[in-house]
C-alpha positions as CSV (number, residue, x, y, z in Angstrom):
1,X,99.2,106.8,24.0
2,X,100.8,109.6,21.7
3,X,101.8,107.4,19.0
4,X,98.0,106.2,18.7
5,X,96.7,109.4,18.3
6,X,99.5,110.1,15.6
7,X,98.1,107.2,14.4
8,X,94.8,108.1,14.0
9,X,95.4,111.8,13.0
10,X,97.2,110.0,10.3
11,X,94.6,108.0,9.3
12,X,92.3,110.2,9.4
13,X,94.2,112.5,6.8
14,X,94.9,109.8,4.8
15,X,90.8,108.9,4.6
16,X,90.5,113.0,4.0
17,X,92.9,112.9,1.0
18,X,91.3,109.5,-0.5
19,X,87.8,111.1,0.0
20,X,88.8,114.4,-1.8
21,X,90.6,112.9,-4.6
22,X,87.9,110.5,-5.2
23,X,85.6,113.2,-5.4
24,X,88.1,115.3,-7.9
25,X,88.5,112.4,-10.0
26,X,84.8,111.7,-10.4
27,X,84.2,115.5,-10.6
28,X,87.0,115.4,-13.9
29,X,85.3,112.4,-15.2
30,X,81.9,113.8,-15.2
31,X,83.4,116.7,-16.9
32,X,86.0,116.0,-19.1
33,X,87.5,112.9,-20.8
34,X,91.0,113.4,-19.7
35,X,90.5,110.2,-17.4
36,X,88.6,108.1,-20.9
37,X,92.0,106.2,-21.3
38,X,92.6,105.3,-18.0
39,X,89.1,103.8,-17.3
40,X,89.7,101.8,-20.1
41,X,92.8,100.3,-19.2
42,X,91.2,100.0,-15.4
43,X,88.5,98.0,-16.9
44,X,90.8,95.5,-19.1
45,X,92.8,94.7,-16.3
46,X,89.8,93.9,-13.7
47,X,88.0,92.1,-16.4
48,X,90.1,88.6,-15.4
49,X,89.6,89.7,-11.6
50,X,85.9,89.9,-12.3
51,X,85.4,86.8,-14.1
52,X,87.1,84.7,-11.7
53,X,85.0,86.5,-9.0
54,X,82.1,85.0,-11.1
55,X,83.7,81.5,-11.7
56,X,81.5,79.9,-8.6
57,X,78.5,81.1,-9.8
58,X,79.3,79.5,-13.5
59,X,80.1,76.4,-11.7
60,X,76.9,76.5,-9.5
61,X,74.2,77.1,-12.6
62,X,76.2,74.6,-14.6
63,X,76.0,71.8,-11.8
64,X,72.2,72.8,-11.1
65,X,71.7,72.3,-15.2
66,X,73.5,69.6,-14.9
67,X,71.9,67.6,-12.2
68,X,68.0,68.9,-13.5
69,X,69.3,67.5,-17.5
70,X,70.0,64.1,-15.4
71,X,66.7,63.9,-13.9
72,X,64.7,65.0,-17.0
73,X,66.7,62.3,-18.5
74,X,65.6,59.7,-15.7
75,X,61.7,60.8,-16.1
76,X,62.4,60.2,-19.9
77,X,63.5,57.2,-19.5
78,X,61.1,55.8,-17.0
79,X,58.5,57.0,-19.5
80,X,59.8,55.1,-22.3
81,X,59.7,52.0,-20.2
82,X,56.2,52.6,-19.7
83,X,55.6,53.2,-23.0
84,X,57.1,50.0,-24.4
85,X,55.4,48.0,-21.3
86,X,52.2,49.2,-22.8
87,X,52.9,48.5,-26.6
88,X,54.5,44.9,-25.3
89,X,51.2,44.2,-23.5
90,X,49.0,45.1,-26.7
91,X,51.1,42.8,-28.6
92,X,50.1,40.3,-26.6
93,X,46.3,41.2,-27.0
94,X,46.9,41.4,-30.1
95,X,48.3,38.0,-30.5
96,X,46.0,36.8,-28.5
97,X,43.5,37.9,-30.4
98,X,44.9,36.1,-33.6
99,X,45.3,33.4,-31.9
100,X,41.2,33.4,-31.1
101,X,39.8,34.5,-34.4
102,X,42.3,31.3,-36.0
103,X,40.5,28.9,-33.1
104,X,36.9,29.9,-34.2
105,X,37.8,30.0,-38.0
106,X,38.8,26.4,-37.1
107,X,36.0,25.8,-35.5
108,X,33.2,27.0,-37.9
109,X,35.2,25.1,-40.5
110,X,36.3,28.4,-42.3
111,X,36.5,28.0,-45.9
112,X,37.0,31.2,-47.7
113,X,34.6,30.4,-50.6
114,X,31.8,29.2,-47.9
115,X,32.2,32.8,-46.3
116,X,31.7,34.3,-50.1
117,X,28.2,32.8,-49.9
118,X,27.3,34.0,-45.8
119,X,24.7,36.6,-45.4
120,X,25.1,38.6,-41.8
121,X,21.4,38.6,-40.2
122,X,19.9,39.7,-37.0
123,X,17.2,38.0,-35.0
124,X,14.0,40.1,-35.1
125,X,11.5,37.5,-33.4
126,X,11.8,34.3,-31.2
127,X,9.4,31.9,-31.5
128,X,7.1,32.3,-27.6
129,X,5.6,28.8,-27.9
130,X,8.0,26.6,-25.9
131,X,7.6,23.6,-28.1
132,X,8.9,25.2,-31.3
133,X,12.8,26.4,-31.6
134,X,12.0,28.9,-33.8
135,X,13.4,32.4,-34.9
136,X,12.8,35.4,-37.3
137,X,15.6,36.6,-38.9
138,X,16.1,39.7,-41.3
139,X,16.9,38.6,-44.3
140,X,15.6,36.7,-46.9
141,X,14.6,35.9,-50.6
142,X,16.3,39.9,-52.1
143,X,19.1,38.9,-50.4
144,X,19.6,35.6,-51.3
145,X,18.1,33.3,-48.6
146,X,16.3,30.4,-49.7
147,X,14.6,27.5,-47.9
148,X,17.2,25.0,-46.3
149,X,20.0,27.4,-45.8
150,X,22.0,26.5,-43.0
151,X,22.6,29.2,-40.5
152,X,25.2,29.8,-38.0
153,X,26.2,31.9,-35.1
154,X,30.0,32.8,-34.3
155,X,30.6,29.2,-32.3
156,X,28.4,27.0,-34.5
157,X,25.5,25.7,-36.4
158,X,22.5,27.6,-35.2
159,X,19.9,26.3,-37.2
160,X,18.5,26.3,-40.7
161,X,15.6,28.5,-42.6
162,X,11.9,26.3,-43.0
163,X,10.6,29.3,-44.8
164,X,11.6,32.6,-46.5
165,X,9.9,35.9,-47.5
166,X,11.0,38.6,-49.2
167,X,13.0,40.4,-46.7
168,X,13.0,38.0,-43.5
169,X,12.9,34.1,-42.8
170,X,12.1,31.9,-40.2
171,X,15.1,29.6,-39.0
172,X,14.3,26.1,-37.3
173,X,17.2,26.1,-34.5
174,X,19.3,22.9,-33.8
175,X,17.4,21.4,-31.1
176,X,14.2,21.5,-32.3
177,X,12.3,18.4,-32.2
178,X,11.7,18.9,-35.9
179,X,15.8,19.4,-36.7
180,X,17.7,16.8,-37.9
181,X,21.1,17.3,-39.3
182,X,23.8,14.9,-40.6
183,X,26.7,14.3,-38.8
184,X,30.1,12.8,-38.3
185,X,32.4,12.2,-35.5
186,X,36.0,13.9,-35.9
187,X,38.0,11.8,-34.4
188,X,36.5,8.6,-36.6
189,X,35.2,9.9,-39.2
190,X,31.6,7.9,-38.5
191,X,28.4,9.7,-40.4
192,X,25.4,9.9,-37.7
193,X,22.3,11.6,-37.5
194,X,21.8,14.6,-34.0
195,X,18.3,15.0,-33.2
196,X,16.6,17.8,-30.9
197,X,14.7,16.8,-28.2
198,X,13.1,20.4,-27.6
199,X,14.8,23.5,-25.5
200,X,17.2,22.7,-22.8
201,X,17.7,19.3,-23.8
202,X,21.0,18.0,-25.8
203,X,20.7,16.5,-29.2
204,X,21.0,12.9,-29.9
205,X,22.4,10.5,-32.2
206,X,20.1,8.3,-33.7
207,X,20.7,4.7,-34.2
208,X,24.4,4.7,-32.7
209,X,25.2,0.8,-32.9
210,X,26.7,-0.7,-29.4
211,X,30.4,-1.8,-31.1
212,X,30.4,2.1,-32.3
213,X,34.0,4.2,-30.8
214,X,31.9,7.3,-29.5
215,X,33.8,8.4,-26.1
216,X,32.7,11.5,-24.2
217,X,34.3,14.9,-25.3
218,X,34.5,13.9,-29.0
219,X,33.7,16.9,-31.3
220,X,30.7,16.5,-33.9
221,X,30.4,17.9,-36.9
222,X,28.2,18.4,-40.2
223,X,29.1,15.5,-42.5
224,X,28.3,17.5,-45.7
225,X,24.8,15.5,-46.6
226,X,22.0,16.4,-47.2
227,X,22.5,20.0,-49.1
228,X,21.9,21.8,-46.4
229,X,25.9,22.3,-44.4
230,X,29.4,22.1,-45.8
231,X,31.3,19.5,-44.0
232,X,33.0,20.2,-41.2
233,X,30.9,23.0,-39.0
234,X,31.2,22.2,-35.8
235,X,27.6,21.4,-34.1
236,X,28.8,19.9,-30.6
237,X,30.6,17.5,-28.0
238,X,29.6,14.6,-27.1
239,X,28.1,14.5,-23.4
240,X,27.2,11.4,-22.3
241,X,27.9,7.8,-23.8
242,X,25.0,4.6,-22.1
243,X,25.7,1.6,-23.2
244,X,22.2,-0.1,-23.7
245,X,22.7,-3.6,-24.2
246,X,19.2,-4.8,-24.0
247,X,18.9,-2.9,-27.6
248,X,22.5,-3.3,-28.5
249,X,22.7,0.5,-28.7
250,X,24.2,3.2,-27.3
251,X,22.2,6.2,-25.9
252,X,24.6,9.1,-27.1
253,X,24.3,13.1,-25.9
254,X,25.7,15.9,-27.6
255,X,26.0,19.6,-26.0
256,X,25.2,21.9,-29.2
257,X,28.1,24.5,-29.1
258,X,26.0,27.5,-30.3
259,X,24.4,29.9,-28.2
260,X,20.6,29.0,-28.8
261,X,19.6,31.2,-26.1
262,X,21.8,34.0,-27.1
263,X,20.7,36.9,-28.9
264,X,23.9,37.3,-31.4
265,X,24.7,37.9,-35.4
266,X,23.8,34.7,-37.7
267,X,25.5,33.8,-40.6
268,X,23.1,32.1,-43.5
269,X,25.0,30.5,-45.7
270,X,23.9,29.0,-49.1
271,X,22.7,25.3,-50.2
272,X,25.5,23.3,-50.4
273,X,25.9,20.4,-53.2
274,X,25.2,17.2,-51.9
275,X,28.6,14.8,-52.7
């Protein structure tokens, strides 16, 4: 019991010393500089102890940076896989789109020096009397329609103009009764002749003898005659083939492949040379 209260008399003279000297030394420092050198040489040696002291700290912010740079880097890179999913797929519309402007170049029978000669029209009046295919379009003699120039719209022959005025014509379409227009099958290479029969009706060959090779899907189109289309616009398919042998004839159908009905840009194209 005696030696703990030596002890803590001890103690508590040591804390009384410790205390006084700490305040001496700060009251020298305050006021003098005699303690400057000492400072300094307190401060170089605890500069190691303080930066390894700090050492998991620099670890910590590092590994954060670290690990945020490494998911920056994964929302770059999922980003860029977007990005190239997106360009991919408009190279594919794009080819696609190739692909479709070549297939109706092919089948309006492009010809760069026919196109030269096209005038872009609009349709500015139909025709209300059922019995006559007939439209107005907006061009005409000022610029450069004349009478029998065939006429298309963007999947085939359309028609061609019966009369022109100064700055409109009017275009017989392809299935008037009144239209007649020189054909040839593809696949054979055999000239015809596809009549209209009126709206909502197909055309029809004329005169198609019974031995004649006409099967049903066979493209048609313009044979060059006549002055009026270059060879090789496409007017139809052939619908239906009846044999009637009672005439030794066949009753042939063809499904126009323009858009009568549709409301779309013409192309009028100039008189053609007959061969």
């Amino acid at each position: 019991m005696a030696l703990r209260s030596i002890q803590t008399v001890q103690n508590t003279h040591l804390f009384l010393a410790l205390f006084i000297s700490s305040v001496l030394l700060l009251a020298v420092s305050a006021n003098t500089r005699y303690l400057t050198p000492l400072e300094g040489a307190i401060r170089f040696l605890a500069q190691p102890i303080v930066y390894i002291a700090h050492v998991p700290a620099y670890a910590k912010d590092a590994a954060a940076s670290y690990v945020v740079s490494r998911d920056e880097l994964h929302d770059q890179n999922d980003q860029l896989l977007k990005d190239v999913s997106r360009l991919n797929a408009t190279l594919v519309e794009l080819a696609q789109a190739r692909t479709t402007i070549a297939q109706l170049r092919d089948a309006l029978g492009y010809v760069e020096e026919n196109r030269r000669n096209q005038v872009l029209s609009e349709i500015v009046q139909v025709n209300p009397n059922r019995q006559r295919q007939e439209v107005i379009i907006n061009v005409g003699a000022e610029q450069g329609v004349q009478v029998d120039s065939g006429v298309l719209d963007p999947w085939g022959v359309y028609g061609r103009t019966v009369e022109v005025f100064s700055d409109t014509s009017r275009v017989l379409l392809l299935n008037d009764e009144r239209h007649a227009t020189p054909i040839l099958l593809n696949r054979t290479r055999q000239y015809f002749i596809a009549s209209g029969n009126g709206s909502d009706e197909p055309l029809t060959l004329d005169n198609v003898n019974l031995s004649s090779d006409i099967r049903i899907g066979d493209t048609v189109v313009t044979s060059g005659l006549g002055g009026v289309f270059p060879e090789g616009l496409v007017v139809g398919v052939v619908e239906t083939v009846t044999d009637v042998v009672a005439e030794s004839i066949k009753h042939v159908s063809v499904s126009p492949s323009a858009h009568l009905k549709a409301k779309s840009y013409l192309h009028v194209i100039a008189p053609v040379e007959q061969p």
